[in-house]
C-alpha positions in Angstrom: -47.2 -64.3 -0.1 -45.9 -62.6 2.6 -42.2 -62.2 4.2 -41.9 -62.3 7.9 -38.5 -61.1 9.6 -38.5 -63.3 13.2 -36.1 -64.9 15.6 -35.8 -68.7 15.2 -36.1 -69.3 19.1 -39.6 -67.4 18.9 -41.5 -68.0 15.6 -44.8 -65.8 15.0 -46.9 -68.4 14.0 -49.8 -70.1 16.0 -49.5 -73.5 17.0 -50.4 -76.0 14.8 -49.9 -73.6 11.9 -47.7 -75.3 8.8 -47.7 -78.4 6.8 -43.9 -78.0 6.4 -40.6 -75.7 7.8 -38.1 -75.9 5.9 -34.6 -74.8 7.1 -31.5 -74.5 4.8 -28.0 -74.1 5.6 -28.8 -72.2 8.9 -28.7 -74.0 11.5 -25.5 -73.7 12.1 -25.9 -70.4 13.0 -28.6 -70.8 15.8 -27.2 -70.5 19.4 -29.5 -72.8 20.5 -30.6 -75.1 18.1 -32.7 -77.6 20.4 -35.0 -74.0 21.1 -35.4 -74.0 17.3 -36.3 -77.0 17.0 -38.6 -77.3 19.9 -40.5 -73.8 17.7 -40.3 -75.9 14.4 -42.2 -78.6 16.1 -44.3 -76.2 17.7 -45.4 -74.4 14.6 -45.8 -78.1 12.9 -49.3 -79.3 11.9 -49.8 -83.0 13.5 -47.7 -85.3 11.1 -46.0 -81.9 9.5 -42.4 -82.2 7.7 -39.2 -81.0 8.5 -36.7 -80.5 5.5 -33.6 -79.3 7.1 -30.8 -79.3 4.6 -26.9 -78.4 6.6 -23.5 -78.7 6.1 -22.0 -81.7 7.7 -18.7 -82.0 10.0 -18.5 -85.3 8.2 -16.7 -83.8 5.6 -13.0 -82.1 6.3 -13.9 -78.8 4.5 -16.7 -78.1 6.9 -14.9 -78.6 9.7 -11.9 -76.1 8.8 -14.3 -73.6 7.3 -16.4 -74.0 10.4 -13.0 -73.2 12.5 -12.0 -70.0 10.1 -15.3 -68.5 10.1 -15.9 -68.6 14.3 -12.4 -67.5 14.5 -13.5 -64.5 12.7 -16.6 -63.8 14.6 -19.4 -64.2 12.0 -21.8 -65.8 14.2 -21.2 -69.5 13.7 -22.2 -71.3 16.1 -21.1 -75.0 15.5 -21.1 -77.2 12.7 -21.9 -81.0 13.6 -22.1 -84.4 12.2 -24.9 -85.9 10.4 -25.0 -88.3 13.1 -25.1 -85.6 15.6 -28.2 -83.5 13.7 -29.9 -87.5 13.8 -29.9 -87.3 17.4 -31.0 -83.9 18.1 -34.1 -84.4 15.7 -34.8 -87.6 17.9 -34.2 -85.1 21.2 -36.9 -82.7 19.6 -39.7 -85.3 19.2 -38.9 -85.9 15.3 -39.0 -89.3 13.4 -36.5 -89.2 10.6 -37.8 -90.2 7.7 -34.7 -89.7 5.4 -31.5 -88.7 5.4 -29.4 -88.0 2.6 -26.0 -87.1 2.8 -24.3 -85.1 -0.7 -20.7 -84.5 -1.5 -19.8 -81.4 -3.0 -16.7 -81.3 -4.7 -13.9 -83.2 -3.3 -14.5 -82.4 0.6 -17.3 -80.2 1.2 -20.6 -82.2 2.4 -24.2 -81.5 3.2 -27.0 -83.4 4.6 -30.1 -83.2 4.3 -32.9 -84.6 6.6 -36.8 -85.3 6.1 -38.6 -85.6 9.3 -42.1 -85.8 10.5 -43.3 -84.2 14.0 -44.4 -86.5 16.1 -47.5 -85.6 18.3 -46.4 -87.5 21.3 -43.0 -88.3 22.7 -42.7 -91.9 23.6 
């Protein structure tokens, strides 16, 4: 196996190239996380997976720890709702095919999505 060190927004990959990207509790630190996606789709096989696991404004903990950490500059960009993540998948040309929400602790949340690319937009 090899390890490849590469921007989100600008994947090294051909077209076409994986059966599956999976992204775990970072995208909340992409600037632009529509770009990433558009690159995760890109670099999709046709009827590839997305597993995108992040942590969810649904929950209270988030939120604050979301608030602390881009207070203190560490390159946060914005945590959202589940709901929210839904949509932008949809934006991106992916069809959900699960969601699944966990609660960690008493407040702290993630979610975690399953989504096909989907070769055409409708």
């Amino acid at each position: 196996a090899q390890l490849y060190l590469a921007a989100a927004e600008q994947l090294p990959f051909s077209d076409n190239y994986f059966e599956y990207v999976v992204c775990s509790s970072a995208a909340q630190y992409f600037i632009d996380l529509s770009c990433v996606f558009s690159e995760m789709q890109r670099v999709l096989k046709p009827s590839g997976q997305l597993v995108l696991t992040l942590w969810s404004a649904d929950k209270l903990i988030p939120r604050i720890h979301y608030k602390l950490l881009q207070r203190f500059g560490n390159g946060i960009q914005e945590v959202q709702t589940s709901e929210d993540y839904g949509r932008l998948l949809k934006a991106n040309v992916f069809q959900r095919k699960s969601q699944k929400n966990f609660k960690v602790g008493i407040k702290w949340g993630l979610t975690t999505f399953n989504a096909m690319k989907q070769t055409n937009r409708l």
